[in-house]
C-alpha positions as CSV (number, residue, x, y, z in Angstrom):
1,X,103.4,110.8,100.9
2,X,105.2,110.7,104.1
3,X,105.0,108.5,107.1
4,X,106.0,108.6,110.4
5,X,106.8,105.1,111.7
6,X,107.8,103.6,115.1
7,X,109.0,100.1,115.7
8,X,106.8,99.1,119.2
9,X,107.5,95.5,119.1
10,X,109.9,93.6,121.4
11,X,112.7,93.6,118.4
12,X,114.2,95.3,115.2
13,X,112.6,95.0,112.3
14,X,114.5,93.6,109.4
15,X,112.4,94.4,106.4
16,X,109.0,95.8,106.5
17,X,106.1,96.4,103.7
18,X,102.9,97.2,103.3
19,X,100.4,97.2,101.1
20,X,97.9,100.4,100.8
21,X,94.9,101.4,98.4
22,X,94.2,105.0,97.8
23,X,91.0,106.2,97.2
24,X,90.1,109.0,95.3
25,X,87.4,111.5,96.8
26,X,84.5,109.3,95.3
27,X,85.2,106.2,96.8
28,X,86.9,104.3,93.9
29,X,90.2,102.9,94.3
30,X,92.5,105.4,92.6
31,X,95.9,103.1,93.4
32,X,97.3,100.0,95.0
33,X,100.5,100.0,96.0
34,X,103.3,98.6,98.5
35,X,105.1,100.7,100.9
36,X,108.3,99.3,101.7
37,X,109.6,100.8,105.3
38,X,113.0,98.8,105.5
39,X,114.6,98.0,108.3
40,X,112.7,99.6,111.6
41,X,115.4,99.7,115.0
42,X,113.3,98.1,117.9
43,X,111.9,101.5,119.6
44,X,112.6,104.2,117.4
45,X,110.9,106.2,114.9
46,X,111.9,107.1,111.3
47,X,110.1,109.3,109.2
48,X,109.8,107.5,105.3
49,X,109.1,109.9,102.2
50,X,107.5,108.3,98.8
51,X,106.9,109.7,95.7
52,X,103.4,109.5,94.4
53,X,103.0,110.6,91.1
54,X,99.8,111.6,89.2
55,X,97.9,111.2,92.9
56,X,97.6,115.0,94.6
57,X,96.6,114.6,98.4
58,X,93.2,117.0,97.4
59,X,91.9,114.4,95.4
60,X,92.3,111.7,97.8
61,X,89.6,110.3,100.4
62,X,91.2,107.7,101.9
63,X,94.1,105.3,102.5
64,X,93.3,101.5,103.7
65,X,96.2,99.6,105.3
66,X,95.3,95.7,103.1
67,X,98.4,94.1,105.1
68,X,101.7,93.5,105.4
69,X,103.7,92.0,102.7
70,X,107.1,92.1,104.8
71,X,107.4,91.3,108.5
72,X,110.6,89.5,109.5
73,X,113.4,90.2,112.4
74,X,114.5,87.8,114.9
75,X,111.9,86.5,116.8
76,X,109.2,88.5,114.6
77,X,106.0,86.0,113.3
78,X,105.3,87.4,109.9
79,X,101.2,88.2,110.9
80,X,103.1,90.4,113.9
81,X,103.4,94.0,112.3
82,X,99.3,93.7,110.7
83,X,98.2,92.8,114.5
84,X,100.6,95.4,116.0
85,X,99.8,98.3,113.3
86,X,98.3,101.2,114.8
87,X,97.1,104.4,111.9
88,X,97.2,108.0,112.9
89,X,96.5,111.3,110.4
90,X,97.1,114.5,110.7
91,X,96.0,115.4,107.4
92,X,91.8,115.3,107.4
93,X,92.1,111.8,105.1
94,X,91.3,109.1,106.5
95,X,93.8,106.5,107.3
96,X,93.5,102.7,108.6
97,X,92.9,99.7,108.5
C-alpha cells in the first residue's frame, strides 16, 4: 500500500501512526492494522510504502482512518494529526475517516 503524506501543521512531526481497517469487497473487516509514518518535516510531503501481504487491492472495498496512535512534535497535542487528517484516493476504494 502506498501513501502520500504531507505534514500541514504549524510544526514537524516527531513520530506519527495510524491505525486503519480494511475491508474486503463485502463489507467485513478483512484487517486492522497501524501505519506508522515516522517522523513528518513541517510542510513537506513524503511518499510511505507498506507491505500488505495476503490483502490484493481487488479484493478491497474500503480503508477507514480509526485514529491516531502517534501524534507528538514540539508544540503538537496528541488529538492534533486525527482533527487535521484529510483522506484523498486515487484508486476507486474508498478512503477516510
Amino acid at each position: 500500500m502506498t501513501f502520500v503524506v504531507h505534514n500541514g501543521l504549524s510544526g514537524p512531526l516527531d513520530k506519527s501512526a495510524f491505525e486503519m481497517v480494511i475491508f474486503n469487497g463485502d463489507g467485513l473487516v478483512e484487517r486492522m492494522t497501524v501505519f506508522d509514518f515516522g517522523a513528518l518535516p513541517e510542510g513537506k510531503t513524503v511518499v510511505r510504502q507498506f507491505e500488505m501481504p495476503n490483502v490484493a487491492c481487488k479484493g478491497i472495498g474500503r480503508i477507514l482512518v480509526n485514529g491516531a496512535k502517534a501524534c507528538t512534535g514540539e508544540g503538537i497535542a496528541p488529538d492534533t494529526c486525527i482533527g487535521a487528517l484529510k483522506t484523498d484516493s486515487k484508486a476507486e476504494i474508498p478512503f477516510g475517516s
